[in-house]
Every structure is written in C-alpha cells, then in structure tokens.
PDB file as gemmi writes it, atoms N, CA and C in Angstrom:
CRYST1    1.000    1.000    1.000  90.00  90.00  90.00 P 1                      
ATOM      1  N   UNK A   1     -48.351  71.601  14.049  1.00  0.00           N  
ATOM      2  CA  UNK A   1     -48.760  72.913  14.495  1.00  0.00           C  
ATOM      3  C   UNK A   1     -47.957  73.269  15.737  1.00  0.00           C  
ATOM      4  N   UNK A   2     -47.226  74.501  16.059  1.00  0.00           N  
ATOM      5  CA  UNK A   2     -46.530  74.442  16.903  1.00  0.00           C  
ATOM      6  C   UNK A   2     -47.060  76.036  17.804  1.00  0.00           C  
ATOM      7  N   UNK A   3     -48.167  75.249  18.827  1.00  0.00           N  
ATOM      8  CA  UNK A   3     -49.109  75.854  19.562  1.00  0.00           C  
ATOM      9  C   UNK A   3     -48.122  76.350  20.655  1.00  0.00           C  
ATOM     10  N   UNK A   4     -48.202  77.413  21.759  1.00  0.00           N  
ATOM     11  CA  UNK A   4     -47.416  78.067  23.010  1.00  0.00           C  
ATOM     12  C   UNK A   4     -48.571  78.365  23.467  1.00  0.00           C  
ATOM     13  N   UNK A   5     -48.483  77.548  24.714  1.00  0.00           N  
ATOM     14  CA  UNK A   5     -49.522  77.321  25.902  1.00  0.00           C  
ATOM     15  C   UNK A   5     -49.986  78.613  26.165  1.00  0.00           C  
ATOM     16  N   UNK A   6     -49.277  79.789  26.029  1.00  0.00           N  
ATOM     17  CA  UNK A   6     -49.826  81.066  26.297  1.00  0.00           C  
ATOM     18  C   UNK A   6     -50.485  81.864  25.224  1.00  0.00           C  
ATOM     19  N   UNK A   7     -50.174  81.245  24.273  1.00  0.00           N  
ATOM     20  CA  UNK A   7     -50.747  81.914  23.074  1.00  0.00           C  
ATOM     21  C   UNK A   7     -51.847  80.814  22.507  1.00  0.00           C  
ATOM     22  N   UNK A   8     -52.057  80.052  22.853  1.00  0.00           N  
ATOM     23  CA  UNK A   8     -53.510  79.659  22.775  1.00  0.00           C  
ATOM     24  C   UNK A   8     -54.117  78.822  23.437  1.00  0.00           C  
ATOM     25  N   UNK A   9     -54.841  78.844  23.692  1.00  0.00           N  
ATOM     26  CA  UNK A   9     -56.299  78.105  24.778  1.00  0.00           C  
ATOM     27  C   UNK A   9     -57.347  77.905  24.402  1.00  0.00           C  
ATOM     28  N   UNK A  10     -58.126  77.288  24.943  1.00  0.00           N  
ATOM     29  CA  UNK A  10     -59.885  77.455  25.157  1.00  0.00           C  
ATOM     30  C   UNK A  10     -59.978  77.362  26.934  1.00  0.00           C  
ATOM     31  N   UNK A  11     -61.616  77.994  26.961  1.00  0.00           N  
ATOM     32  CA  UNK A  11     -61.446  78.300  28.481  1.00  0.00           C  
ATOM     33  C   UNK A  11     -62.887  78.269  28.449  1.00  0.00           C  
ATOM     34  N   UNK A  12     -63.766  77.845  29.499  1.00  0.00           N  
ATOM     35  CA  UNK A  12     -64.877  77.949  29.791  1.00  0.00           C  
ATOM     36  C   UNK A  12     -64.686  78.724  30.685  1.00  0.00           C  
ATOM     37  N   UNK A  13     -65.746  79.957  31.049  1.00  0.00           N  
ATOM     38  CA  UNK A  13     -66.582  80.787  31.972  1.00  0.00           C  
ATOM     39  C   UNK A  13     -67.663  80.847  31.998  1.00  0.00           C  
ATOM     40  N   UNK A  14     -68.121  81.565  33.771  1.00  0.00           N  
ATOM     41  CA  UNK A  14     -68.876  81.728  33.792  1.00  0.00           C  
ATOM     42  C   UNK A  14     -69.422  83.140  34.243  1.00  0.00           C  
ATOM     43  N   UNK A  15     -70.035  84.174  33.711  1.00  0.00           N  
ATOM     44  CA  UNK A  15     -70.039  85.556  34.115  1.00  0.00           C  
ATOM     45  C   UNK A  15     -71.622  85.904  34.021  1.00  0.00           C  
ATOM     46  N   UNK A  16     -71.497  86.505  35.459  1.00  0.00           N  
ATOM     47  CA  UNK A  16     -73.686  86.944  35.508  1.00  0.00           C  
ATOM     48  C   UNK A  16     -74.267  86.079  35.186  1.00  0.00           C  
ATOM     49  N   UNK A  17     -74.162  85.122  35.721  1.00  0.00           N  
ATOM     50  CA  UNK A  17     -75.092  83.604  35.088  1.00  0.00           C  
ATOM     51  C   UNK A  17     -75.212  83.555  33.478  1.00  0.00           C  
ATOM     52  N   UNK A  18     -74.054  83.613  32.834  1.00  0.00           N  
ATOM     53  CA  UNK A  18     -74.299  83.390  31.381  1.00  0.00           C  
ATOM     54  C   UNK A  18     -72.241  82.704  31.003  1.00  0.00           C  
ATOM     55  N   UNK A  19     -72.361  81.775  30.380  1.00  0.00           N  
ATOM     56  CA  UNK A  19     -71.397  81.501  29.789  1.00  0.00           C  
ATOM     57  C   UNK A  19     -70.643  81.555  28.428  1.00  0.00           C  
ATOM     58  N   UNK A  20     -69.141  81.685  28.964  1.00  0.00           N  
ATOM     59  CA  UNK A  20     -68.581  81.713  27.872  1.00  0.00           C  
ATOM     60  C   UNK A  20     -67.834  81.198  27.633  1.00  0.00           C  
ATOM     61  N   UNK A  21     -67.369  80.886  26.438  1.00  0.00           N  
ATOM     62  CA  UNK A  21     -66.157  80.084  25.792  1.00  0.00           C  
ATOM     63  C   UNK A  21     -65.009  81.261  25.510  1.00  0.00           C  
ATOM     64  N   UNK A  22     -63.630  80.883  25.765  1.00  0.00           N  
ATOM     65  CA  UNK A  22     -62.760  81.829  25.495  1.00  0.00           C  
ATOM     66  C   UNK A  22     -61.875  81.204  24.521  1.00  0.00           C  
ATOM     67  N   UNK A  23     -61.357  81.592  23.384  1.00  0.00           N  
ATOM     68  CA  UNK A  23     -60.395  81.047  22.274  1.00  0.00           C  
ATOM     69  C   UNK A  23     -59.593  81.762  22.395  1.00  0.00           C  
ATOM     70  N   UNK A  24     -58.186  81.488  23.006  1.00  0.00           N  
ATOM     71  CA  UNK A  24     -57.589  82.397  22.222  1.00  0.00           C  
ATOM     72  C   UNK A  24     -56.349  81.428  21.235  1.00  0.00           C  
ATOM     73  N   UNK A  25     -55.987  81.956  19.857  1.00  0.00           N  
ATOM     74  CA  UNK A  25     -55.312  81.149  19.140  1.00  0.00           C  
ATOM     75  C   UNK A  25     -53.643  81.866  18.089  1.00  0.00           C  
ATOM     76  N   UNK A  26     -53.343  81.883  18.927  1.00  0.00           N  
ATOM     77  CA  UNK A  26     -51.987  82.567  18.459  1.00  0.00           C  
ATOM     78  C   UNK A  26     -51.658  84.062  18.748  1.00  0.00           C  
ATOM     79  N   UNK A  27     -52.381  84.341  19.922  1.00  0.00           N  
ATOM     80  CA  UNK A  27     -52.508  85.626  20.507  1.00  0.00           C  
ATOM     81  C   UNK A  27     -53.900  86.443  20.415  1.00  0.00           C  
ATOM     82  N   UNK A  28     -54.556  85.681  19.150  1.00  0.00           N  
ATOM     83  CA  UNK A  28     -56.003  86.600  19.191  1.00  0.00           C  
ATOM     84  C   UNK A  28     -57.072  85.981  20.044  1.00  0.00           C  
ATOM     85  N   UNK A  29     -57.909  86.817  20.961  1.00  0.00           N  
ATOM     86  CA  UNK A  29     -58.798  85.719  21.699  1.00  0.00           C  
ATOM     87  C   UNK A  29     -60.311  86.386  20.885  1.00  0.00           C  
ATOM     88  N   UNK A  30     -60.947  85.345  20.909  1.00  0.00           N  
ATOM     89  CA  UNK A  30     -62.561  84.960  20.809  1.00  0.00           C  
ATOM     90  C   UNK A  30     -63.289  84.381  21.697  1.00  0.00           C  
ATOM     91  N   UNK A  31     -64.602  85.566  22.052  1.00  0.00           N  
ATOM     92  CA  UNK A  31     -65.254  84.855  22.709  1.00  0.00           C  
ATOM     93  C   UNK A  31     -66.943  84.760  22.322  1.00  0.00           C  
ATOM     94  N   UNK A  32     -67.530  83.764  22.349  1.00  0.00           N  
ATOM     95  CA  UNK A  32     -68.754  82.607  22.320  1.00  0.00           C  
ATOM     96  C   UNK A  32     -69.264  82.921  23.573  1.00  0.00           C  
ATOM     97  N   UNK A  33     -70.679  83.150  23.560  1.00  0.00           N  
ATOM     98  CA  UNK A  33     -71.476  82.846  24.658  1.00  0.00           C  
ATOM     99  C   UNK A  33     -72.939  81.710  24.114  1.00  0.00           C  
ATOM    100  N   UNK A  34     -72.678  81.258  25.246  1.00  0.00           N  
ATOM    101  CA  UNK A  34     -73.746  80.167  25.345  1.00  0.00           C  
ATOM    102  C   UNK A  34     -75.116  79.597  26.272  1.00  0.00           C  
ATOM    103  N   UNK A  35     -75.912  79.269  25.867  1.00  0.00           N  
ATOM    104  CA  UNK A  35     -76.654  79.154  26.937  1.00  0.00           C  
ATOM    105  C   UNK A  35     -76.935  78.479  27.704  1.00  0.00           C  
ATOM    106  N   UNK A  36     -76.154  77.000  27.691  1.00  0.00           N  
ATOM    107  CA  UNK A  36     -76.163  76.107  28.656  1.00  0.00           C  
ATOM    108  C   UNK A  36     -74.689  75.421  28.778  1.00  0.00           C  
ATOM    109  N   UNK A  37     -74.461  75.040  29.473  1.00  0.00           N  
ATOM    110  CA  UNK A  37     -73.258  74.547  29.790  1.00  0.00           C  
ATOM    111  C   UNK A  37     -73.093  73.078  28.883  1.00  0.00           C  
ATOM    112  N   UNK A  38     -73.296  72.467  28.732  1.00  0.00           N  
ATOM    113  CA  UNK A  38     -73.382  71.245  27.577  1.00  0.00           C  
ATOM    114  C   UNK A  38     -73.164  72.157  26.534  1.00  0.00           C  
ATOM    115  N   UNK A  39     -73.760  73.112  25.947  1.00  0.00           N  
ATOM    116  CA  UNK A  39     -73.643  73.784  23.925  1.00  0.00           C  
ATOM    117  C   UNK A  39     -72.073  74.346  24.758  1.00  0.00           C  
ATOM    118  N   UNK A  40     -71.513  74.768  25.483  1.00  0.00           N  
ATOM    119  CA  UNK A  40     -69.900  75.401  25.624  1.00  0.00           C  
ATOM    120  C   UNK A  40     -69.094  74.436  26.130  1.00  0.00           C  
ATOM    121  N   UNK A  41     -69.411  73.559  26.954  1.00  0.00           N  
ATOM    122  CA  UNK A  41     -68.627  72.269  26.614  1.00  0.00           C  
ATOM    123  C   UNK A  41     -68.438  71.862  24.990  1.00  0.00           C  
ATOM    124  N   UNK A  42     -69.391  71.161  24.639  1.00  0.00           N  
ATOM    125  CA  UNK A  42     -69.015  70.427  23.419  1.00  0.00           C  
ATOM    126  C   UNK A  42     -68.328  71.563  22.336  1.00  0.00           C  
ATOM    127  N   UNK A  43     -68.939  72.918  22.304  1.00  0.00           N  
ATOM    128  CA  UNK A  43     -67.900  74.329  21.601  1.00  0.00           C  
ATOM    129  C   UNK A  43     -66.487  73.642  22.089  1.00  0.00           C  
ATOM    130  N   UNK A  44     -65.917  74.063  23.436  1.00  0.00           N  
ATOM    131  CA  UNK A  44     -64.556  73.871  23.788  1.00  0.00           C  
ATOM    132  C   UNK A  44     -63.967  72.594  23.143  1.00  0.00           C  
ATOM    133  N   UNK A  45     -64.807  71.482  23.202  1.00  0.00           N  
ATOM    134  CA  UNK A  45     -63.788  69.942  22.914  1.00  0.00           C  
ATOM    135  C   UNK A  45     -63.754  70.150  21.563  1.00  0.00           C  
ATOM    136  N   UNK A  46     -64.817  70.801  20.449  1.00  0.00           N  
ATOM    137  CA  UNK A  46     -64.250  71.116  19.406  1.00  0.00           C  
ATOM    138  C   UNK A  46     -63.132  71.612  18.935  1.00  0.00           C  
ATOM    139  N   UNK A  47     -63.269  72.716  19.901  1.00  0.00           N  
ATOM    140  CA  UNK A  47     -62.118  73.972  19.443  1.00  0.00           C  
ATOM    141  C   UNK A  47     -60.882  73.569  19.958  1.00  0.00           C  
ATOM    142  N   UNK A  48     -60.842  72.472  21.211  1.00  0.00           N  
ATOM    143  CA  UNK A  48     -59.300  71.795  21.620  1.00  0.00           C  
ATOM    144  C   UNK A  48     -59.155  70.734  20.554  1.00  0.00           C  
ATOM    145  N   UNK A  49     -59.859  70.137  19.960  1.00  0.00           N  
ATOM    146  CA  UNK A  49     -59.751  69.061  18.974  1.00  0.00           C  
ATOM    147  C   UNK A  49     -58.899  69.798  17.822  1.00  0.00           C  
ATOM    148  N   UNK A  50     -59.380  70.882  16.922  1.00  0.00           N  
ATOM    149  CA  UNK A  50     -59.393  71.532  16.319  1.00  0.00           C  
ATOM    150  C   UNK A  50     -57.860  72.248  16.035  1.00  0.00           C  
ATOM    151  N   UNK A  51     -57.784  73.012  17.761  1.00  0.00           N  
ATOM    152  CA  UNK A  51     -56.359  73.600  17.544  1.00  0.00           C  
ATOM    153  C   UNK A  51     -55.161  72.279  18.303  1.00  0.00           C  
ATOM    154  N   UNK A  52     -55.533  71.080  18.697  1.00  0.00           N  
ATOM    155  CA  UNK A  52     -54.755  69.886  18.704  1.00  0.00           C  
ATOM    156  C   UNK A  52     -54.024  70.399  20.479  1.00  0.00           C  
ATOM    157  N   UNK A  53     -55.187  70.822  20.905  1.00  0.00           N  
ATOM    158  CA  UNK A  53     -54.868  70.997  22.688  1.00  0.00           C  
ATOM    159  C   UNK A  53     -55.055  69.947  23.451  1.00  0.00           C  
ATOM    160  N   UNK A  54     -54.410  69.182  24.503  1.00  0.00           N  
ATOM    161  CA  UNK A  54     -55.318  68.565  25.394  1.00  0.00           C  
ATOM    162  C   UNK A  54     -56.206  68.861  26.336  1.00  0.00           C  
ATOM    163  N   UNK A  55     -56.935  68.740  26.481  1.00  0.00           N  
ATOM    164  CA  UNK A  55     -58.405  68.668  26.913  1.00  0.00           C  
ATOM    165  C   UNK A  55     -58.151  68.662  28.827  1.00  0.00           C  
ATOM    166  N   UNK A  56     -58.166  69.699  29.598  1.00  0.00           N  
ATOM    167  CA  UNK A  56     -57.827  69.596  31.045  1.00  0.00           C  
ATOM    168  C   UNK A  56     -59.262  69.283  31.135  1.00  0.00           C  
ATOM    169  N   UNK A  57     -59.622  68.922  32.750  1.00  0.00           N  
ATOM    170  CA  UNK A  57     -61.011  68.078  33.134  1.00  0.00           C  
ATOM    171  C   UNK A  57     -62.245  69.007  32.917  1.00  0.00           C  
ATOM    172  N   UNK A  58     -62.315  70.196  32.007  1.00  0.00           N  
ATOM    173  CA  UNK A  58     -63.246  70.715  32.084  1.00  0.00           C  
ATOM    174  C   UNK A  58     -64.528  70.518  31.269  1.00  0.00           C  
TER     175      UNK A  58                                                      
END                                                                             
C-alpha cells in the first residue's frame, strides 16, 4: 500500500469535551465521535493497523 503521510492519518481529538477520531485516507477525511477516550483509542489502533500506519504515542 503506498500511503503519503499527508494523505492519510488517524488523529485523536478533543472538542467541547467530546472526542474524536479523524481518518483521513487518501485525501478523504472521516470523522467518529466517541464517548470515552479508551472506545477512540482502540478506533485509532484499528484504523492505523488497518491502513498499515505507525502508531505515534497516542
């Protein structure tokens, strides 16, 4: 798979006390909200597993 660091990610946020997961994957982004920080963690390590990202300390 030949991923460009700018054209895809995952990203945890946090906005108005509610979180989100950000995808973006070949230029399109998606975003997931969640309600605790553990359910958008384990979302993100999926979705870096998934699109074959490494995983920064988040």
């Amino acid at each position: 798979m030949n991923n460009q660091a700018w054209k895809t990610s995952v990203e945890i946020d946090e906005l108005e006390n509610a979180l989100y997961v950000r995808v973006i994957e070949n230029g399109v982004v998606n975003i997931k909200a969640f309600k605790s920080l553990t359910e958008a963690k384990s979302f993100a390590k999926s979705e870096r597993a998934r699109l074959a990202i490494d995983a920064p300390g988040k």
